[in-house]
Every structure is written in C-alpha cells, then in structure tokens.
N, C-alpha and C positions, 0 to 999 in steps of 0.2 A: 229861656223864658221863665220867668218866675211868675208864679201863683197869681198876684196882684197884678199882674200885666196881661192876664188874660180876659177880652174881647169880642166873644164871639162875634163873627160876620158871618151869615146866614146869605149864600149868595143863588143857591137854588135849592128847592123842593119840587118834586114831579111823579107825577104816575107815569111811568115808561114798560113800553111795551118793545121788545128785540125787532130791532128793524135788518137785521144785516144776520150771517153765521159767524163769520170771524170779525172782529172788529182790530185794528191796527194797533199796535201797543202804543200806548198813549203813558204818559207822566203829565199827573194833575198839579194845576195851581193851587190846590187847595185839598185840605181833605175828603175823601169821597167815599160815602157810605150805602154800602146798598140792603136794602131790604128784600129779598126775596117771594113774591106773594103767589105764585104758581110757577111749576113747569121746573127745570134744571138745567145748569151747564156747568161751566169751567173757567174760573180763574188762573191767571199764568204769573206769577210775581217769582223773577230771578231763576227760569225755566223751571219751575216746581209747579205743578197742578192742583188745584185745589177743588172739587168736588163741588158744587153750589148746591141748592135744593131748597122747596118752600121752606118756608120759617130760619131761614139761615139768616145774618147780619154780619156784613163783612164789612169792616171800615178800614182804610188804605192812603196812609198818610201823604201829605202836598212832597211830590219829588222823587215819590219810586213809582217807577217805571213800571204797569201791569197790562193785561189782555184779557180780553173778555170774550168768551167762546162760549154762544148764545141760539139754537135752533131757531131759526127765521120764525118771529111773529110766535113761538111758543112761551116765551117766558114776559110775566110782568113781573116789576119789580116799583119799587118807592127808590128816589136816587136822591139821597143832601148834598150839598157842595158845602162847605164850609170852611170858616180858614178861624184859628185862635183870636187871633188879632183883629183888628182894624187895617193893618198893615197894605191890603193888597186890597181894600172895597171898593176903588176903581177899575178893576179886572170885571167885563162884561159879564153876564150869568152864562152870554150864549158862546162863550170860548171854552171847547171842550180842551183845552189845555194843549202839549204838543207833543206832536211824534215821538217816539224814542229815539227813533234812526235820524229825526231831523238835526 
C-alpha cells in the first residue's frame, strides 16, 4: 500500500471492560488497538507473552493471530478497530474477527 492510498476506516471505538479470563485466540480483520486505562494482564502474539499495564498502547495488525489473558471484570481498556483502507468497510463493527484454530 502506498502512502496516497491510505483511507482510514474507523470501524469501532469503545470503553471495554474484561468480561471473560482467557479469551480465545482470535485474528482481527482489521487493526486493533488497545489502550490500557486500569488493572493488567497479558498479551500472547506467536507464544511470546507480553506484559500489559495501565498507560500501556498496544496496536496489532489485521491477520496476526493474538490472545488476551484478562482478570475477569479487573481491567478496562479503550479498544479501535481500524483498517488503512476502505477495502473492508462492509465488515460489521460487531464481528470480533475469527478463531485462530478455525
């Protein structure tokens, strides 16, 4: 993708709050960036661990495969979805993307 081709599509913004401990490893349609605003856990991209914590910003591009390891109901966070393009702006907001395994 070149420079003049890029499009942002903004396909969600949200105040999220950890519903679940482990959540399934997922691969996003789109880019996905989290904000961190209390509480800690653990990101998993290509079995390497990654530390989370307030004030942290992790962004995680559309098509690699991560896991989010989240203490039930402890951590909020700010979540964007986002893609470069236009390319995919029919892709629903409320598709959290798919399984890794599927």
């Amino acid at each position: 993708m070149k420079v003049n081709q890029i499009l942002p599509f903004v396909r969600f913004v949200g105040f999220c709050r950890s519903l679940f401990k482990n959540y399934d490893e997922m691969i996003g349609y789109e880019c996905r960036m989290f904000y961190i605003i209390n509480g800690s856990g653990e990101l998993i991209i290509k079995n390497e661990p990654h530390l989370l914590n307030k004030g942290d910003l992790v962004i995680i591009n559309s098509g690699v495969p991560y896991r989010i390891m989240f203490p039930q109901g402890a951590v909020t966070y700010y979540l964007i979805k986002f893609d470069c393009s236009q390319d995919h702006s029919d892709i629903s907001s409320e598709s959290p993307g798919d399984r890794a395994s599927d």
